[in-house]
Structure formats: structure tokens, C-alpha cells
PDBQT receptor file of N, H, CA, C and O in Angstrom, charges set to zero:
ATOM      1  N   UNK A   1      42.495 -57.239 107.753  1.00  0.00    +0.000 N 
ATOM      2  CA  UNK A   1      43.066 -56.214 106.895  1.00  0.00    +0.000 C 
ATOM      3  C   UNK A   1      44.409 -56.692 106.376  1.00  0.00    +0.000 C 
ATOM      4  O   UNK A   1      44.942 -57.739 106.743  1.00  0.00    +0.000 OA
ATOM      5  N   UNK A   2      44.891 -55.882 105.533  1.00  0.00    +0.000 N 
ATOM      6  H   UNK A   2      44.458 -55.031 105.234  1.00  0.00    +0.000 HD
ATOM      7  CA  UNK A   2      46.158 -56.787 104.757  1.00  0.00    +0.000 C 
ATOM      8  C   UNK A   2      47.018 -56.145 105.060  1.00  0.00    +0.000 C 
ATOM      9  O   UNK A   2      46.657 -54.969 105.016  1.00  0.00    +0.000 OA
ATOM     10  N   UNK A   3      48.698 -56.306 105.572  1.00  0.00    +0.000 N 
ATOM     11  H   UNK A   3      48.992 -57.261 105.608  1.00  0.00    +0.000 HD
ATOM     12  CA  UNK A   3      49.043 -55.511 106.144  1.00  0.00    +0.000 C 
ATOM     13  C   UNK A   3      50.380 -55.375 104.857  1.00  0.00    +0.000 C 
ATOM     14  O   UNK A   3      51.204 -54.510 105.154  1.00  0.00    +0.000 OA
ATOM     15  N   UNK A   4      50.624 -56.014 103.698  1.00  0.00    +0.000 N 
ATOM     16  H   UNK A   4      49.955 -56.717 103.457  1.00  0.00    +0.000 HD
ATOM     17  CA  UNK A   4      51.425 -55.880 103.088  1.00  0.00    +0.000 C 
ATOM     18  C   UNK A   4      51.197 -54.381 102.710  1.00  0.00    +0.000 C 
ATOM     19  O   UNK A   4      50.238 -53.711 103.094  1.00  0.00    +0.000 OA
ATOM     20  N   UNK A   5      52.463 -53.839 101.702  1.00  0.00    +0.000 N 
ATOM     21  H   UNK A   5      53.241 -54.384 101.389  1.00  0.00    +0.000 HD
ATOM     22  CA  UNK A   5      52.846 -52.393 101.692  1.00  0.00    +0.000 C 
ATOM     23  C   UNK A   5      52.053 -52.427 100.104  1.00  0.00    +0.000 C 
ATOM     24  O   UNK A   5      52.105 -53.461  99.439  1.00  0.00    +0.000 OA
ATOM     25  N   UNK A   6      51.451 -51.407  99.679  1.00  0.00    +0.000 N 
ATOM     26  H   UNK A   6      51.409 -50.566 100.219  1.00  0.00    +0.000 HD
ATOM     27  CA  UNK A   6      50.729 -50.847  98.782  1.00  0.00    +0.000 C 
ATOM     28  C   UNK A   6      51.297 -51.111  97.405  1.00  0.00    +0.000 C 
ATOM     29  O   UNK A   6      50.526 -51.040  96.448  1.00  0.00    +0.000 OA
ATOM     30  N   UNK A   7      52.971 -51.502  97.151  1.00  0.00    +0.000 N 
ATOM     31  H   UNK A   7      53.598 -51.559  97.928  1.00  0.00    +0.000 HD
ATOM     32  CA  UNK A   7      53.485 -52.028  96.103  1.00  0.00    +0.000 C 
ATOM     33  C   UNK A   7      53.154 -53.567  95.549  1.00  0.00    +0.000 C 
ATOM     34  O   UNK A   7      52.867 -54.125  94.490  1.00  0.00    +0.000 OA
ATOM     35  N   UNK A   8      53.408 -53.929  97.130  1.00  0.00    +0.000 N 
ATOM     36  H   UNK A   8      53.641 -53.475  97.990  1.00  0.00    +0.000 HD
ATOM     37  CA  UNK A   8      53.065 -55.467  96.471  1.00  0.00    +0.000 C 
ATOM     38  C   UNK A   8      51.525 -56.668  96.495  1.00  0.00    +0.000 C 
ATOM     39  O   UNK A   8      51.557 -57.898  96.476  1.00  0.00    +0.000 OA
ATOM     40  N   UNK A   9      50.023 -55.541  96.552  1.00  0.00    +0.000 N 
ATOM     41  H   UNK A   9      49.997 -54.542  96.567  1.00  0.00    +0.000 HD
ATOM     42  CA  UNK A   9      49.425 -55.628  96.232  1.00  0.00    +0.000 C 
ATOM     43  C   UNK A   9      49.065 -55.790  94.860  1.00  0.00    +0.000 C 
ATOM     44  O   UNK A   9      49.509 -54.940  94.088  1.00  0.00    +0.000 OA
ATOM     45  N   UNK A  10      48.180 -56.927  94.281  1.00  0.00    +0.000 N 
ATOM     46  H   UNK A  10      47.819 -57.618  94.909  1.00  0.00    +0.000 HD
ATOM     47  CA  UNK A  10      47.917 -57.295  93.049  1.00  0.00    +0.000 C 
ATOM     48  C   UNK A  10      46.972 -55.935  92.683  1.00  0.00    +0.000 C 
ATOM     49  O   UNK A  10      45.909 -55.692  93.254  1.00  0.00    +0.000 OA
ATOM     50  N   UNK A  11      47.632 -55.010  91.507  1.00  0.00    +0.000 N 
ATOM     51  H   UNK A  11      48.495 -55.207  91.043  1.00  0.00    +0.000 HD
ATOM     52  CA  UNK A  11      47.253 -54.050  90.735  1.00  0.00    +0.000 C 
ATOM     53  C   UNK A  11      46.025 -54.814  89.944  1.00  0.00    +0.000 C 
ATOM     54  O   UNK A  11      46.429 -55.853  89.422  1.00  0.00    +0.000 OA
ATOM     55  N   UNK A  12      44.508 -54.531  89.711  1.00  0.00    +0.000 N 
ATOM     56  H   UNK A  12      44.180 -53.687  90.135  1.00  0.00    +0.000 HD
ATOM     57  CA  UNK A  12      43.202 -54.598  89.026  1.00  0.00    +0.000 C 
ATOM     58  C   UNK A  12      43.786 -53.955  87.502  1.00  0.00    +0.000 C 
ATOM     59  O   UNK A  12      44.416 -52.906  87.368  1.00  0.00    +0.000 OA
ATOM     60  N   UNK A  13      43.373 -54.919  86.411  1.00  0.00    +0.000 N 
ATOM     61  H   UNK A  13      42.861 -55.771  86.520  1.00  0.00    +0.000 HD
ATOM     62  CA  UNK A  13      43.389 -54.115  85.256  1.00  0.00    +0.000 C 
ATOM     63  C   UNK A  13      42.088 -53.088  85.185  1.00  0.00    +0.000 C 
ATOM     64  O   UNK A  13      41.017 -53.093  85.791  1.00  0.00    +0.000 OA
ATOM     65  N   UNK A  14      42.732 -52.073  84.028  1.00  0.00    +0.000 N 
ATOM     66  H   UNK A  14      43.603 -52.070  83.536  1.00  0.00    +0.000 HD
ATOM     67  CA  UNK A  14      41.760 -50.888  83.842  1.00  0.00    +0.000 C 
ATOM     68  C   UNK A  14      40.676 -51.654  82.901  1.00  0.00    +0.000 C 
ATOM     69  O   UNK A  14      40.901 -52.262  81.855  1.00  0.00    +0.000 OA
ATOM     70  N   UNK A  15      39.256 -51.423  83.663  1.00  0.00    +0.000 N 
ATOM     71  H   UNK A  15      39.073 -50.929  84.513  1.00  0.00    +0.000 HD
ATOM     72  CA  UNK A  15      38.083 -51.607  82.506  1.00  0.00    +0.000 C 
ATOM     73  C   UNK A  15      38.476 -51.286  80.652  1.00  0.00    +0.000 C 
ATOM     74  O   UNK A  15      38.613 -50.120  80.283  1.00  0.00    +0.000 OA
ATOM     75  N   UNK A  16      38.596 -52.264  79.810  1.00  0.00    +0.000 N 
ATOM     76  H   UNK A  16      38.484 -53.211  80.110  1.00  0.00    +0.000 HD
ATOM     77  CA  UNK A  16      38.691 -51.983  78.860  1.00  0.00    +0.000 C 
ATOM     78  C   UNK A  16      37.542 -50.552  77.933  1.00  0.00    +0.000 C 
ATOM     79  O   UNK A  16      36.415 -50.598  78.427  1.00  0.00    +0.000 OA
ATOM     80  N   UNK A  17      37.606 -49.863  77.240  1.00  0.00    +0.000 N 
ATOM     81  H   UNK A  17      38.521 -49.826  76.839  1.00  0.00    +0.000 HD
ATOM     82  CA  UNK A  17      36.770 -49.749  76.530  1.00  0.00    +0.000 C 
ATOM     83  C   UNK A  17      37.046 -49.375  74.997  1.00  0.00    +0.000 C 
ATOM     84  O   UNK A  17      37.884 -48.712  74.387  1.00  0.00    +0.000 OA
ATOM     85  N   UNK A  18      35.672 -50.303  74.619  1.00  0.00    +0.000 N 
ATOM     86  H   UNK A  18      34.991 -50.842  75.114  1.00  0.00    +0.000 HD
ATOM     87  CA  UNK A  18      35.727 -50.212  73.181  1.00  0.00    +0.000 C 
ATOM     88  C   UNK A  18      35.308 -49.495  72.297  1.00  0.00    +0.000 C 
ATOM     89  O   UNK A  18      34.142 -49.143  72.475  1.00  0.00    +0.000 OA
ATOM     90  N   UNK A  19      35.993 -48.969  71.012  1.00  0.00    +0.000 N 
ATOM     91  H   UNK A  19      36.940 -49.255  70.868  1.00  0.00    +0.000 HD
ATOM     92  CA  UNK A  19      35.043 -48.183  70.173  1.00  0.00    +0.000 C 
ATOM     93  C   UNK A  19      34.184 -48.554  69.653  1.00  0.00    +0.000 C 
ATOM     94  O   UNK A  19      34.280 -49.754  69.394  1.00  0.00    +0.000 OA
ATOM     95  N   UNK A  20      33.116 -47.999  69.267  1.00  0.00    +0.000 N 
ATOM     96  H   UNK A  20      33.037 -47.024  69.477  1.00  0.00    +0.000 HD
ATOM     97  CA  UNK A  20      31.782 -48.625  68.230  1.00  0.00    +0.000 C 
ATOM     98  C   UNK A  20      32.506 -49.729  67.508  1.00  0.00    +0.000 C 
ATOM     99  O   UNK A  20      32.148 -50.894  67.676  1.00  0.00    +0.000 OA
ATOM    100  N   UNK A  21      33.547 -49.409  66.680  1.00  0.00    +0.000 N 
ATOM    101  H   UNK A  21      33.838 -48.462  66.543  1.00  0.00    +0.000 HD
ATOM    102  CA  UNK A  21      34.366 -50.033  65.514  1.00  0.00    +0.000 C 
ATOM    103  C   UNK A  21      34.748 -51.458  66.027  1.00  0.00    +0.000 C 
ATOM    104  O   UNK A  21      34.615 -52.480  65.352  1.00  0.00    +0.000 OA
ATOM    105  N   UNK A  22      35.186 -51.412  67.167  1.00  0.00    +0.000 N 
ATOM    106  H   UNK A  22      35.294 -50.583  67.715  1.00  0.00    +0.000 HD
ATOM    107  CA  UNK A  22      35.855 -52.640  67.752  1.00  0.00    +0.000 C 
ATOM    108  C   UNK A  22      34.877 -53.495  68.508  1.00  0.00    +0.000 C 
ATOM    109  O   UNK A  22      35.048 -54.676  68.810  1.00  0.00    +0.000 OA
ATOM    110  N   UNK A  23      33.549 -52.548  68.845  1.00  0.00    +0.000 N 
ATOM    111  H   UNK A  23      33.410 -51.588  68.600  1.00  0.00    +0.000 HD
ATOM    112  CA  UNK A  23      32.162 -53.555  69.275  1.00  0.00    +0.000 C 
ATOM    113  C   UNK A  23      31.513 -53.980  68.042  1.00  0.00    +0.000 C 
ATOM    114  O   UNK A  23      31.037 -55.115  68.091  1.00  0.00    +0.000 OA
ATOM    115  N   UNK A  24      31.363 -53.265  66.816  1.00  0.00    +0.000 N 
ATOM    116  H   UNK A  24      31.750 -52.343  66.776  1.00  0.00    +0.000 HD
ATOM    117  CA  UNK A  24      31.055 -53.873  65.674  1.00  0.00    +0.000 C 
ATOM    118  C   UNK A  24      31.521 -55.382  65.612  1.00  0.00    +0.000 C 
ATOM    119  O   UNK A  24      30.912 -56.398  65.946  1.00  0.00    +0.000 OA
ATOM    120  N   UNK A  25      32.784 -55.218  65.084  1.00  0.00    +0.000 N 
ATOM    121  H   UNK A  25      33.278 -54.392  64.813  1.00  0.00    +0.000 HD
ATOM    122  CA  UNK A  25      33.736 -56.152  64.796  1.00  0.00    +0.000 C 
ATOM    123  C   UNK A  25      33.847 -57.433  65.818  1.00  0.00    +0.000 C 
ATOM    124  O   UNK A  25      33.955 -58.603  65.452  1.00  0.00    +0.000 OA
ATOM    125  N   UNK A  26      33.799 -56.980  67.150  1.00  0.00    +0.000 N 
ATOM    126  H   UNK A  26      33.712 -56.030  67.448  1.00  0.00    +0.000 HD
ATOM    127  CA  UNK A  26      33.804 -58.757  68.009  1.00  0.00    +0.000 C 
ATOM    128  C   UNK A  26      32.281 -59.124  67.935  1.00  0.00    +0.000 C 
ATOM    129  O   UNK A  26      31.924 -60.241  68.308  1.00  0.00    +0.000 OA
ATOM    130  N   UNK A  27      31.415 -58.253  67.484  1.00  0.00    +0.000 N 
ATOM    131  H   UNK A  27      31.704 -57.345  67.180  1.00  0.00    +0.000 HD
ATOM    132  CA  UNK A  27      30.209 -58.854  67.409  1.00  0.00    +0.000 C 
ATOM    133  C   UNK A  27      29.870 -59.736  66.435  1.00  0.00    +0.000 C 
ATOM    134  O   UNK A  27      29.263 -60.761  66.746  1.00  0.00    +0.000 OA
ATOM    135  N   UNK A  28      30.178 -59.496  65.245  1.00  0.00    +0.000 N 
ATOM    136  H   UNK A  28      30.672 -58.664  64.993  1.00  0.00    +0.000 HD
ATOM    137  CA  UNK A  28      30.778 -59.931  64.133  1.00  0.00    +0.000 C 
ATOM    138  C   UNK A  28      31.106 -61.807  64.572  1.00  0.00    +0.000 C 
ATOM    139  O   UNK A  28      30.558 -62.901  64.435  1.00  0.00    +0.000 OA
ATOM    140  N   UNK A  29      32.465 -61.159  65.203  1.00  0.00    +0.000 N 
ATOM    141  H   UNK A  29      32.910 -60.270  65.314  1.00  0.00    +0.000 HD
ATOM    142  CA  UNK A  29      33.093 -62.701  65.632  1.00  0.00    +0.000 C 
ATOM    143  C   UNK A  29      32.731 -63.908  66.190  1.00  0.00    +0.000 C 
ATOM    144  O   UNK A  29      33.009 -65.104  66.101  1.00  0.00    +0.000 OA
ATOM    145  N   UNK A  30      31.620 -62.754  67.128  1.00  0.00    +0.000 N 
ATOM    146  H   UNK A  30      31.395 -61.782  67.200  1.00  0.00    +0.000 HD
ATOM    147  CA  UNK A  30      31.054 -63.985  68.365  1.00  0.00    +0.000 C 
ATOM    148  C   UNK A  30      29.344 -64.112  67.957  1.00  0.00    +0.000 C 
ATOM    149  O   UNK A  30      28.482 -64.474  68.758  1.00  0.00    +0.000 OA
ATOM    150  N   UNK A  31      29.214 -63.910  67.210  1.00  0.00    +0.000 N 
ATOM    151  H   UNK A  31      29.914 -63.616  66.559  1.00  0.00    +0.000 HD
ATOM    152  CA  UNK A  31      27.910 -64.412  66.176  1.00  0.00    +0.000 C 
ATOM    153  C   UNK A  31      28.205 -65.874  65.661  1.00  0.00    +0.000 C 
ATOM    154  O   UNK A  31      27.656 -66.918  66.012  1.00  0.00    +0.000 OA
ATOM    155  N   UNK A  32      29.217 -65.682  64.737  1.00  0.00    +0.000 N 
ATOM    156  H   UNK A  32      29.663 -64.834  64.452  1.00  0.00    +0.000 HD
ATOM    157  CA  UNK A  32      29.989 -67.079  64.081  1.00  0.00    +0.000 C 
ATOM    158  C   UNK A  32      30.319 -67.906  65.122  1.00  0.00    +0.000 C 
ATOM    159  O   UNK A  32      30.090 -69.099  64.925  1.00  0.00    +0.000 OA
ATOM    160  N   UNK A  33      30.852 -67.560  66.303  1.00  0.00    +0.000 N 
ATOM    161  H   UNK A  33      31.038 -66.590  66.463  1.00  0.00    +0.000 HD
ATOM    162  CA  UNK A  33      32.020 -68.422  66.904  1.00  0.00    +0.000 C 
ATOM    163  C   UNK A  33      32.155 -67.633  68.344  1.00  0.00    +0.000 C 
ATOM    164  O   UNK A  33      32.863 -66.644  68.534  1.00  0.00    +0.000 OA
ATOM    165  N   UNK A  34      31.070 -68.485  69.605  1.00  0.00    +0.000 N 
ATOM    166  H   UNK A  34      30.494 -69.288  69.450  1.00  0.00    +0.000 HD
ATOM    167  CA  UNK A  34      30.712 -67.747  70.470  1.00  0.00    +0.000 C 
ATOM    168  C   UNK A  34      31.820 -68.008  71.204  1.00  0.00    +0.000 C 
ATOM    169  O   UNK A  34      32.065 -67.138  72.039  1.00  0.00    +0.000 OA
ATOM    170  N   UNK A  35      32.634 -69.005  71.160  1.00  0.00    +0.000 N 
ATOM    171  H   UNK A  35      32.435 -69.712  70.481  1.00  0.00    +0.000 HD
ATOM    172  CA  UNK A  35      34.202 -69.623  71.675  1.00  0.00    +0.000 C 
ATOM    173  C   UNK A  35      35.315 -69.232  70.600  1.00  0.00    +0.000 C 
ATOM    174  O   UNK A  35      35.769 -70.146  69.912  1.00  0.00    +0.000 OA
ATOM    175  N   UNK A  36      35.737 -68.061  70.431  1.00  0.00    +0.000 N 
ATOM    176  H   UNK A  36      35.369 -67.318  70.990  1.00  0.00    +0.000 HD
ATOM    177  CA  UNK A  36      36.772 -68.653  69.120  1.00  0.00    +0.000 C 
ATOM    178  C   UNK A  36      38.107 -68.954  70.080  1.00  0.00    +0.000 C 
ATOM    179  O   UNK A  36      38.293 -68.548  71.227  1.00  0.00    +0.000 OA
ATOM    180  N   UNK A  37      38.820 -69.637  69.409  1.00  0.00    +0.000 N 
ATOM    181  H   UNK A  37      38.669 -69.967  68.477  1.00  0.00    +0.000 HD
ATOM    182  CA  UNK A  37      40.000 -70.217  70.223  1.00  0.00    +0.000 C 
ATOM    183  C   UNK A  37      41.235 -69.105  70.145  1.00  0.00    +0.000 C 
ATOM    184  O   UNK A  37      41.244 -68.043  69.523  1.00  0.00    +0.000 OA
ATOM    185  N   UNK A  38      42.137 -69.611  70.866  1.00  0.00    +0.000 N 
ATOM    186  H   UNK A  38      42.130 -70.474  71.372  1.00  0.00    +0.000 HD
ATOM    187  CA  UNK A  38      43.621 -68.207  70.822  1.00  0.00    +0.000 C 
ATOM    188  C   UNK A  38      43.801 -68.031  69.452  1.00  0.00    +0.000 C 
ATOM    189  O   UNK A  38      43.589 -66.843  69.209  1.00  0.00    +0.000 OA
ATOM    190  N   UNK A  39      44.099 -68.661  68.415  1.00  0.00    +0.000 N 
ATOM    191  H   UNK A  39      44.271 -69.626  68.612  1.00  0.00    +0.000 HD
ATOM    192  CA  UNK A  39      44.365 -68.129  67.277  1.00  0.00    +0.000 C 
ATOM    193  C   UNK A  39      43.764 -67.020  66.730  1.00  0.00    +0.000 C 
ATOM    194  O   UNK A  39      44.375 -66.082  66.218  1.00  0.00    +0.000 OA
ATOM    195  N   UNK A  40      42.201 -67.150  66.868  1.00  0.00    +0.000 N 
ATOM    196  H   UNK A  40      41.704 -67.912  67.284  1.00  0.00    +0.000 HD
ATOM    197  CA  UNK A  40      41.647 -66.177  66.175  1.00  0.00    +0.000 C 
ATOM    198  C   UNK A  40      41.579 -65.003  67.032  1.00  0.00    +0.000 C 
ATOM    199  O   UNK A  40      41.672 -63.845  66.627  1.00  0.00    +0.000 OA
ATOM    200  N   UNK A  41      41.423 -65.340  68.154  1.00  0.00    +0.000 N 
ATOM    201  H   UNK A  41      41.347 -66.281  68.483  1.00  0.00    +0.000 HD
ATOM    202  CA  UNK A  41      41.712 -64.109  69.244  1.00  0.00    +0.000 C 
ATOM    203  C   UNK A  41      42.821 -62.884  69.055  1.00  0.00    +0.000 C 
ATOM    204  O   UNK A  41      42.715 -61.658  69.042  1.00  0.00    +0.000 OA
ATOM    205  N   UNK A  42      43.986 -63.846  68.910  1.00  0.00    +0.000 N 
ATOM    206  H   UNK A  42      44.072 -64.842  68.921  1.00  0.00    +0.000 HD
ATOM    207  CA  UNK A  42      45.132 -63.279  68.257  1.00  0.00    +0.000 C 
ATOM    208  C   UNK A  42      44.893 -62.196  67.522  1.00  0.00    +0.000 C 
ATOM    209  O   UNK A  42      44.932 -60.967  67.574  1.00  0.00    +0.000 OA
ATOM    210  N   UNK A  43      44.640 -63.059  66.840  1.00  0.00    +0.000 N 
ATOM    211  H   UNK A  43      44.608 -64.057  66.798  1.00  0.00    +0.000 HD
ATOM    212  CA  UNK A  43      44.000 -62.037  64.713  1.00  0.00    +0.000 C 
ATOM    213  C   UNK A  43      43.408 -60.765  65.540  1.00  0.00    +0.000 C 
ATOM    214  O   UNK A  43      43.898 -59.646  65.392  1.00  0.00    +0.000 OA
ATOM    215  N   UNK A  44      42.622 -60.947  66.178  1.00  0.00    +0.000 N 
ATOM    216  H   UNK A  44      42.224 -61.856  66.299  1.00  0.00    +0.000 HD
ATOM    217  CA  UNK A  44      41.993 -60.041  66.490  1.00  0.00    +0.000 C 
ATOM    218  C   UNK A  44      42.261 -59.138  67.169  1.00  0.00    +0.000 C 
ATOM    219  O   UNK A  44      41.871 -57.986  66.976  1.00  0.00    +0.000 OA
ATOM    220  N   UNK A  45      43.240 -59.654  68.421  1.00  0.00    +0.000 N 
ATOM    221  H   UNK A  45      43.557 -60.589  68.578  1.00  0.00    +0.000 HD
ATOM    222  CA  UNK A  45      43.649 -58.566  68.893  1.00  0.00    +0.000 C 
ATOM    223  C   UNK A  45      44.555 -57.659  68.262  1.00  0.00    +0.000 C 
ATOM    224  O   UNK A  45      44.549 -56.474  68.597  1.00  0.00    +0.000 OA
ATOM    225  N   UNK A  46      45.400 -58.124  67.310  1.00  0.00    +0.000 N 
ATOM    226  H   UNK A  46      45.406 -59.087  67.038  1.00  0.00    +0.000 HD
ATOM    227  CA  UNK A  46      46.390 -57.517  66.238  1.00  0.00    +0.000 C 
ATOM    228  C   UNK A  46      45.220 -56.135  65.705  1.00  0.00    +0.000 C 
ATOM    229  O   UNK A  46      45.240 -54.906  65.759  1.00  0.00    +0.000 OA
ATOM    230  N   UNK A  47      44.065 -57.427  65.083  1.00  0.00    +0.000 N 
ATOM    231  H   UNK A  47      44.049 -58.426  65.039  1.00  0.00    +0.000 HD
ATOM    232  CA  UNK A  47      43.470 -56.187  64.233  1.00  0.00    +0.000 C 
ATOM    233  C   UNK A  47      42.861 -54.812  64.816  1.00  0.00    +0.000 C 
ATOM    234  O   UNK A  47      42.928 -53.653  64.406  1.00  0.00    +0.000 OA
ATOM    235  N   UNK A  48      42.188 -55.448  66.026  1.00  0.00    +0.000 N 
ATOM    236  H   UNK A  48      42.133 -56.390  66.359  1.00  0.00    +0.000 HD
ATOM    237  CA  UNK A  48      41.918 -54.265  66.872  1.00  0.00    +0.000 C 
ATOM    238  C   UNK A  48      42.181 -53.610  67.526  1.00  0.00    +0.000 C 
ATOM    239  O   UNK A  48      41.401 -52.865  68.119  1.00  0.00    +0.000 OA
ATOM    240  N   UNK A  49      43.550 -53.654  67.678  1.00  0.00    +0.000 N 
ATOM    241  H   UNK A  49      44.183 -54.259  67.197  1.00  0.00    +0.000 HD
ATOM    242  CA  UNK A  49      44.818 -52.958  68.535  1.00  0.00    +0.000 C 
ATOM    243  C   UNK A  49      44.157 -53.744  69.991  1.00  0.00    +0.000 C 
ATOM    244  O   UNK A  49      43.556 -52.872  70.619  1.00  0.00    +0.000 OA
ATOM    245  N   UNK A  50      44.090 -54.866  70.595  1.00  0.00    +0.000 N 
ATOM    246  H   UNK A  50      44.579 -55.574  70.086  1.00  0.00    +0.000 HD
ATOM    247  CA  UNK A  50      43.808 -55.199  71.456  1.00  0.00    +0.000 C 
ATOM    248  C   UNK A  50      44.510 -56.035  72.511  1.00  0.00    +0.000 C 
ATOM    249  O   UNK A  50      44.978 -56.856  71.722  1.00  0.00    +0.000 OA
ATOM    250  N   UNK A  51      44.933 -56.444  73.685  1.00  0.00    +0.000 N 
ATOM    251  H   UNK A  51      44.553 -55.777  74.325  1.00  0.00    +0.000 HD
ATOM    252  CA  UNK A  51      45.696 -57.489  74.423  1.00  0.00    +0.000 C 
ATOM    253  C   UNK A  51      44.621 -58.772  74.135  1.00  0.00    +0.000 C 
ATOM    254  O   UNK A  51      43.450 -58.695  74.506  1.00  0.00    +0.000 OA
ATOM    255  N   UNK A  52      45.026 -59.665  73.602  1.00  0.00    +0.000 N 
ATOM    256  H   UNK A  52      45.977 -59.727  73.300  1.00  0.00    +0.000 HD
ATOM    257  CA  UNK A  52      43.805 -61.060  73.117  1.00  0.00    +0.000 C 
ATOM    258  C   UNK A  52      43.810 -61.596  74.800  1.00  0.00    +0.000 C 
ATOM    259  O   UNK A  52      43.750 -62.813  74.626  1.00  0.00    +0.000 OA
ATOM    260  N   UNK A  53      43.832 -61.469  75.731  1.00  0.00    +0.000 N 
ATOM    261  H   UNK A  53      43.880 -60.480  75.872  1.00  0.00    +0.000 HD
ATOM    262  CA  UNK A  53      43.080 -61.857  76.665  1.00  0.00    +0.000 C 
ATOM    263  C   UNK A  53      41.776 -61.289  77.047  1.00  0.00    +0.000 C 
ATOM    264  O   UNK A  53      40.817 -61.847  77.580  1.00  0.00    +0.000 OA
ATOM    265  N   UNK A  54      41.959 -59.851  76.602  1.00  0.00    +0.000 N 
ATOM    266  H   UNK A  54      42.738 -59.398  76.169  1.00  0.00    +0.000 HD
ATOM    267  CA  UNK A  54      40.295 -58.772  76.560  1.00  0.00    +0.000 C 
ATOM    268  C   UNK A  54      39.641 -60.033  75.757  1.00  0.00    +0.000 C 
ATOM    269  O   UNK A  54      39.038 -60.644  76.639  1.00  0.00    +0.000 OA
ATOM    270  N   UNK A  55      39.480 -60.642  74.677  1.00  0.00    +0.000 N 
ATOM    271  H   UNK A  55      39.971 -60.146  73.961  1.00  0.00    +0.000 HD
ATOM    272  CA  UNK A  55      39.057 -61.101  73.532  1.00  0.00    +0.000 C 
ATOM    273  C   UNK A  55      38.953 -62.700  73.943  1.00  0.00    +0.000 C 
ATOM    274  O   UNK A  55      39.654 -63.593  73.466  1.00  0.00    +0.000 OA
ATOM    275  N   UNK A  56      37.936 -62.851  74.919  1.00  0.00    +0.000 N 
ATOM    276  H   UNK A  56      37.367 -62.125  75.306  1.00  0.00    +0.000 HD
ATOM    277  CA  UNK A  56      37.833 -64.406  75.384  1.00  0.00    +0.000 C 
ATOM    278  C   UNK A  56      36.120 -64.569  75.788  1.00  0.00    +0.000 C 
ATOM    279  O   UNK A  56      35.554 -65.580  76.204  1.00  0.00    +0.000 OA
ATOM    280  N   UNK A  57      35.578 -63.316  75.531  1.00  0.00    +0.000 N 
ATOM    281  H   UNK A  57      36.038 -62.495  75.193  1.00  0.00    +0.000 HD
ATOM    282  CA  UNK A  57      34.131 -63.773  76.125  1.00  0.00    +0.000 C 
ATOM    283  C   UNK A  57      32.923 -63.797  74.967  1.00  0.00    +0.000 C 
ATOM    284  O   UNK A  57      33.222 -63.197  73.934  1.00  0.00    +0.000 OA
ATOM    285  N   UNK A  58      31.847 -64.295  74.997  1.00  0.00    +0.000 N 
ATOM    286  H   UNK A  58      31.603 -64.781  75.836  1.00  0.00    +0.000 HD
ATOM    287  CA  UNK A  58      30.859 -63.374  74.296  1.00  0.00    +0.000 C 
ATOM    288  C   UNK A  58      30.389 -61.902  75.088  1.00  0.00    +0.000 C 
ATOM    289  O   UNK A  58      30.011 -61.711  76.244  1.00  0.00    +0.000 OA
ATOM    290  N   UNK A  59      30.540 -61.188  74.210  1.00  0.00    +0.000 N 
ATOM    291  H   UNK A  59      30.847 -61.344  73.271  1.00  0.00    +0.000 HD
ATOM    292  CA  UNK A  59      29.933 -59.904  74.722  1.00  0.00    +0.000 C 
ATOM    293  C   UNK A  59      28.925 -60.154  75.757  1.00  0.00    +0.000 C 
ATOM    294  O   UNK A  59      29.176 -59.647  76.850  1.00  0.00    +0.000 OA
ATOM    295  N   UNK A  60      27.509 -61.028  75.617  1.00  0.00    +0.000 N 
ATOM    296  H   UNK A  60      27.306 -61.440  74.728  1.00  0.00    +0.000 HD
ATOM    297  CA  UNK A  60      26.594 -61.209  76.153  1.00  0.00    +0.000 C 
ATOM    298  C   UNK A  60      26.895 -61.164  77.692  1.00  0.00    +0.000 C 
ATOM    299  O   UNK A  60      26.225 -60.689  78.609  1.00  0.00    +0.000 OA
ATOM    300  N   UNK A  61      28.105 -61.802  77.694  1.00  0.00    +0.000 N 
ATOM    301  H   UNK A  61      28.649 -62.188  76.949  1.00  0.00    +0.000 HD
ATOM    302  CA  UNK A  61      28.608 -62.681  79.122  1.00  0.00    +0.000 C 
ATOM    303  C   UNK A  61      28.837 -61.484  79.988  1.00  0.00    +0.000 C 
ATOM    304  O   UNK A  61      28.714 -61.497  81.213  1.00  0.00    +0.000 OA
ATOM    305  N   UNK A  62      29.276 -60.153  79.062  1.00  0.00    +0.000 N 
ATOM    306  H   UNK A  62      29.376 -60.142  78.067  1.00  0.00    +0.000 HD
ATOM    307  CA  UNK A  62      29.642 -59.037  79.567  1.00  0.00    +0.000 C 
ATOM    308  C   UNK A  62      28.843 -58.201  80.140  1.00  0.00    +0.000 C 
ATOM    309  O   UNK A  62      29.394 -57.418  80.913  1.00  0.00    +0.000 OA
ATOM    310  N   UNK A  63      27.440 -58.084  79.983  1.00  0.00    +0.000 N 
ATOM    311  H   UNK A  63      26.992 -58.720  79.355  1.00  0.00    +0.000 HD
ATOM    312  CA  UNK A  63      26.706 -56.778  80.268  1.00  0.00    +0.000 C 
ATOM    313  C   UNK A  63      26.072 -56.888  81.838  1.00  0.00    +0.000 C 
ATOM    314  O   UNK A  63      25.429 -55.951  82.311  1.00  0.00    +0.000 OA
TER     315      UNK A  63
């Protein structure tokens, strides 16, 4: 058991979720470009109001 104090446990990010709009759209992406690199990730996360680390998989990889 871990006996450190409840602060300095590594916090889990919250499950993202996406709107239709924003599953449209990376589907879109990862059709073309099942790897796109940080740049376009970027773009994307800008465009989709997103943190571009969400924005690193194919969807597929996800379900």
C-alpha cells in the first residue's frame, strides 16, 4: 500500500470527451494522416479548443 499523503499522489487526467464536431473533424485528420506530427496537432488543438497531447492517436487506437 502507498503510504504517501493523498496530495502527493500522481492526479489521473479526466477522460476527455468529444463533441460530434470535434469527432468529425479528427476523423477527418486521421484518415489523411494516421500519425500527424506536433505541428498539426497544434492546429488542431487551437482549432478544437483542445490540449494537443489529447490529439496523438488514431481514434481506432481508442475504442
Amino acid at each position: 500500500m502507498d503510504s504517501r499523503p493523498a496530495q502527493e499522489k500522481r492526479q489521473r487526467r479526466r477522460r476527455t470527451k468529444f463533441s460530434d464536431q470535434q469527432l468529425a473533424r479528427l476523423e477527418e485528420i486521421f484518415q489523411k494522416d494516421p500519425f500527424p506530427g506536433i505541428y498539426l496537432r497544434e492546429k488542431l488543438a487551437r482549432e478544437l479548443g483542445l490540449e494537443h497531447c489529447i490529439i496523438q492517436f488514431p481514434l481506432k487506437c481508442l475504442d
